[in-house]
N, C-alpha and C positions, 0 to 999 in steps of 0.2 A: 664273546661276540654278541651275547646276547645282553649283557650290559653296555654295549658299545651303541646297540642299536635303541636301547632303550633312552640312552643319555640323549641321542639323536634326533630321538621320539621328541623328548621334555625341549629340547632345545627347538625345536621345530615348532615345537606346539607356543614355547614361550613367546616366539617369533610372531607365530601367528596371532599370538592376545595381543601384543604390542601394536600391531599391524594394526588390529581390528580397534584398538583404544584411539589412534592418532588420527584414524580416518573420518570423515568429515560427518558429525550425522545429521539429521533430516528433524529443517525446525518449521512448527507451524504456527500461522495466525490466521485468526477467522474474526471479521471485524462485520458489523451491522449498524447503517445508520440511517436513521428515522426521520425524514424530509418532511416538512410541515407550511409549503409557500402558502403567503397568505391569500384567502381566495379561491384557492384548490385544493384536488384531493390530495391527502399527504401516501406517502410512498416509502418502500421500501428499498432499501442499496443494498447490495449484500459482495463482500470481498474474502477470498483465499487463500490464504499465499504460504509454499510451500518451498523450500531450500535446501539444499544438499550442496554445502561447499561453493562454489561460484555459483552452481545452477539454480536457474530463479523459476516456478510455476506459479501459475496465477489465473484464476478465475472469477470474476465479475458479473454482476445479475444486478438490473438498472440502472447502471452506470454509463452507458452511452445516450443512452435514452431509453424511458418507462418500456419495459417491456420487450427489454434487449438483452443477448446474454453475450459476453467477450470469456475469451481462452488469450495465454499468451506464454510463451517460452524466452528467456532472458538470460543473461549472464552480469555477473557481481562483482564490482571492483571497487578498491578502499586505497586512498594513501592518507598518509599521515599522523602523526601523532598527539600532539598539542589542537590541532586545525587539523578536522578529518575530514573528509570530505570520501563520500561514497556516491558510485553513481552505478545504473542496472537500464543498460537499454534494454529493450524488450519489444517482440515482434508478434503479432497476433490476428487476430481475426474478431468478426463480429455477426451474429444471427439474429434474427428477429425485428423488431422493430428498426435497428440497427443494423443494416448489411455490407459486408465488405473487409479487406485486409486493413491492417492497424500498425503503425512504428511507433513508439512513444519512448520514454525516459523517463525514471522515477531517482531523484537525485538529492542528497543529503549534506549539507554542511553544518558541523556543528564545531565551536569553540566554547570549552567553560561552561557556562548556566545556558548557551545562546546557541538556539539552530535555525537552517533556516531549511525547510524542506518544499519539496517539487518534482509534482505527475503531470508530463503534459505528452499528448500523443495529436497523431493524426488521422484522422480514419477516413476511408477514399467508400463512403457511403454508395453504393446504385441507385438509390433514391433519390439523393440530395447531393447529387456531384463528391462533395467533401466536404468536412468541417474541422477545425482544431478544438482542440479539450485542453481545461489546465486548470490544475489545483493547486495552490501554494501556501505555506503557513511559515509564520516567523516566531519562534517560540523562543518562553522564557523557564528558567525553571529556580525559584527563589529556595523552593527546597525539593527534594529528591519526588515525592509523590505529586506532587503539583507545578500543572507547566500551563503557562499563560501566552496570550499573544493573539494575534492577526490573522485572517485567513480572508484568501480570495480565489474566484474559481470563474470562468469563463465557460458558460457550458451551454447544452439547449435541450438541457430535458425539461425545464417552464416551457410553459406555454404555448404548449402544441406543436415544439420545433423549434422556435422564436429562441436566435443565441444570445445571452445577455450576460453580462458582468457584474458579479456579487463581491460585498465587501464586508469585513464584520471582523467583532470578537469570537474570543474562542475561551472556552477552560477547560482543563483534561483533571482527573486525580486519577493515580495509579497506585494499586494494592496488591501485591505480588507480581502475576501474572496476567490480570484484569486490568484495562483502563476504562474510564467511565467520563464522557465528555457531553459540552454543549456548545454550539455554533450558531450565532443572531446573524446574520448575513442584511444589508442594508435598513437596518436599527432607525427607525423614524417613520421609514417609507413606507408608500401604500403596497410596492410590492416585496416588502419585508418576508424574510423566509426562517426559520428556527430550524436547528438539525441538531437531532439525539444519538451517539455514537455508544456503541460498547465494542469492547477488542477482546480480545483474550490470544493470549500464545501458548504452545504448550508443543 
């Protein structure tokens, strides 16, 4: 009996490691990017983002605008193999400078060397009625550490509020777990803007 119960034990407990190995765990990235328009004070963006299996967490500091903070809860979905394509609506809110509910989509397609990726939301501001927000990049990646390409963003934290449309290069290098990038956003122009990125997952 008592080795009946013990085998019971081992079998139960085996059950239970297998259980806990296949279950989904909990991945994070913490990303900071360093805004520099020309003309102005430069600023600080600051992103978080946490996952457990479909469930998506995320929180944001200057990203709707200087001196705003956003929260948001999301769910994750993927088809594909050859052509992925993943997309994560997400639902949130905004304080500060920034007030009011939030719906937005943060959404990925990539084939081979080539993605193209996209954050655009809506935020139903008390201040300012409402605005839309929208980040998008078209990347390349010629080798594994190094991804090249485009980037454009529609936003209104320039300029005292003032919504305007940015367009530019972009370069990233990635070193394990770190990525390290930079962003010229309208390259010529008087209101040309540079942005310094670092990421890290862990």
């Amino acid at each position: 009996m008592k080795r009946a119960a013990a085998v019971l034990a081992a079998f139960l407990s085996v059950g239970a490691h297998a259980e806990e190995a296949a279950a989904p765990q909990w991945e994070f990235n913490a990303s900071g990017y360093w805004n520099m328009p020309r003309g102005e004070d430069a600023f600080a963006t600051g992103i978080f983002i946490a996952k457990h299996g479909p469930l998506h967490l995320e929180a944001r500091a200057n990203y709707e605008a200087v001196h705003a903070q956003s929260a948001f809860v999301g769910w994750n979905f993927s088809w594909g193999k050859e052509l992925v394509v993943e997309a994560t609506p997400i639902v949130g809110g905004a304080t500060g400078a920034a007030r009011g509910p939030i719906v937005g989509l943060e959404a990925t397609v990539s084939y081979g060397k080539f993605d193209w990726y996209l954050e655009a939301e809506h935020v139903r501001d008390r201040a300012d009625s409402h605005f839309n927000y929208a980040w998008t990049e078209l990347g390349w990646r010629p080798v594994e550490c190094l991804r090249l390409g485009f980037a454009g963003q529609h936003t209104q934290v320039y300029g005292g509020g003032d919504r305007t449309t940015e367009r530019g290069p972009f370069v990233q290098f990635t070193y394990g777990k770190v990525t390290v990038g930079g962003y010229w956003f309208n390259p010529g122009a008087s209101d040309q803007v540079a942005v310094g990125m670092v990421a890290v997952g862990f």
